[in-house]
Short mmCIF file of the C-alpha atoms (twelve columns), coordinates in Angstrom:
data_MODEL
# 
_entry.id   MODEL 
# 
loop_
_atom_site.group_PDB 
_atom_site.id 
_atom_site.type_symbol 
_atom_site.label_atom_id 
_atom_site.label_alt_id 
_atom_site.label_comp_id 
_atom_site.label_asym_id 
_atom_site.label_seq_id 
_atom_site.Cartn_x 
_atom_site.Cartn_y 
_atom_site.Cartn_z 
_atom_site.pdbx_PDB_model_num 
ATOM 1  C CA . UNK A 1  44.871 8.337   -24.109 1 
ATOM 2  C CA . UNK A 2  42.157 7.506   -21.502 1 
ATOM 3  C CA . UNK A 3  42.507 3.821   -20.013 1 
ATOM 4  C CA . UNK A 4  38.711 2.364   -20.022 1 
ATOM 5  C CA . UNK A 5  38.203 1.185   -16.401 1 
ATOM 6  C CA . UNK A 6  35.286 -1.251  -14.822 1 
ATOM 7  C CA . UNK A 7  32.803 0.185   -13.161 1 
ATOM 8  C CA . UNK A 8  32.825 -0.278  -9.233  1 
ATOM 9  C CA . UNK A 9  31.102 -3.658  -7.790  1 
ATOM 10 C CA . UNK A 10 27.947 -2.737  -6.427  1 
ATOM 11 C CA . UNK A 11 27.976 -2.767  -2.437  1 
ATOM 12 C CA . UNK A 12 25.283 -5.164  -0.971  1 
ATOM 13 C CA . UNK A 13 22.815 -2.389  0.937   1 
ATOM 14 C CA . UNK A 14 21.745 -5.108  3.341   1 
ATOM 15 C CA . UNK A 15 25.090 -5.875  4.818   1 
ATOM 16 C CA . UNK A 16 27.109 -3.030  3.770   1 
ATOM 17 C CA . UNK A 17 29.896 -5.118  2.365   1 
ATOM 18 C CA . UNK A 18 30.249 -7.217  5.263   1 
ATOM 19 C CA . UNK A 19 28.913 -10.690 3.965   1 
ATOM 20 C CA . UNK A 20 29.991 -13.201 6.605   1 
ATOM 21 C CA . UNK A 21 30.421 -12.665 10.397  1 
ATOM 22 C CA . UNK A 22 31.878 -15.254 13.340  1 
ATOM 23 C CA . UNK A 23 29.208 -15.128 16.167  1 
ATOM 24 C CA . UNK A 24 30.464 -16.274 19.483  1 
ATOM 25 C CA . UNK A 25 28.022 -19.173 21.287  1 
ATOM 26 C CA . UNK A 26 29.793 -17.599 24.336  1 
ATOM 27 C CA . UNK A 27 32.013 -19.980 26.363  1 
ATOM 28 C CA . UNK A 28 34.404 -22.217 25.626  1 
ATOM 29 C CA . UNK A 29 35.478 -25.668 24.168  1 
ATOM 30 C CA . UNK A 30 37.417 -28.018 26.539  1 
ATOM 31 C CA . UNK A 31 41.020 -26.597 24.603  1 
ATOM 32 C CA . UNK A 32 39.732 -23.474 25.547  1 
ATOM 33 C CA . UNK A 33 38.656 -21.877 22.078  1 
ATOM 34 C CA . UNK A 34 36.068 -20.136 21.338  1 
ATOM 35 C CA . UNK A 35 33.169 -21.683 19.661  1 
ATOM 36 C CA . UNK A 36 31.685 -19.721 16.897  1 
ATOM 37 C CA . UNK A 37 29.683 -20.010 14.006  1 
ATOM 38 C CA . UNK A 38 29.777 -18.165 10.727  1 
ATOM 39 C CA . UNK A 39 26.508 -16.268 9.255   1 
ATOM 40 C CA . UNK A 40 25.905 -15.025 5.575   1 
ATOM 41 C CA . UNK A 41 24.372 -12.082 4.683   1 
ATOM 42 C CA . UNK A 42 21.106 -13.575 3.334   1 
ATOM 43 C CA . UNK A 43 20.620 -10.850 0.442   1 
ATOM 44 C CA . UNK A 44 23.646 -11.866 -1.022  1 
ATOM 45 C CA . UNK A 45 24.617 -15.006 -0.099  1 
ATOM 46 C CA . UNK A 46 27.558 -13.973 1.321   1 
ATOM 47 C CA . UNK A 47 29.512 -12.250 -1.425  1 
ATOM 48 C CA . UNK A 48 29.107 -8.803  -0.352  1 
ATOM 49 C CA . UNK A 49 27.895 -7.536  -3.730  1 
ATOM 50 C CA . UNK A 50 24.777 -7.567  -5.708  1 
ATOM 51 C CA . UNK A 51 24.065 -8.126  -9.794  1 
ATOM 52 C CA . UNK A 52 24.281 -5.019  -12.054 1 
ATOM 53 C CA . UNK A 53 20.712 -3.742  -12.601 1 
ATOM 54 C CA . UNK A 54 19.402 -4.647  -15.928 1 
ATOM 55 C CA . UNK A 55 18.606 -1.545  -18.687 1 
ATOM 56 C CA . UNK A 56 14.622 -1.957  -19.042 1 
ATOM 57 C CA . UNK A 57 15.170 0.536   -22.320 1 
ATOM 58 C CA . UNK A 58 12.760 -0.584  -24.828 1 
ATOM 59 C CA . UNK A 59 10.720 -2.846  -22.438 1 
ATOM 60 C CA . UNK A 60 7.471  -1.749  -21.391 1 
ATOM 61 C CA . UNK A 61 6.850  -1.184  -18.246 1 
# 
């Protein structure tokens, strides 16, 4: 008997997956770290995904 399975998340086309990045400021802090900053991919807010499209069956278009 077939197992029903989910249906794969949807990839975020914008930032192919990769949501959040560290971007150096380049040079360091007095310990001698590197200071970075983290960015979100603005399309999806940093999850990496996007919604399920909604079925417009029935709806006029």
């Amino acid at each position: 008997m077939a197992h029903p399975t989910t249906p794969p998340p949807r990839i975020c086309p914008a930032c192919d997956g990769f949501a959040s990045v560290a971007i150096t400021l380049g040079g360091r802090d007095h310990r001698g770290h590197l200071r970075t900053i983290t960015a979100h991919c603005p399309a999806c807010q940093g999850t990496g995904t996007t919604p399920a499209r909604r079925s417009r069956e029935g709806a006029r278009a």
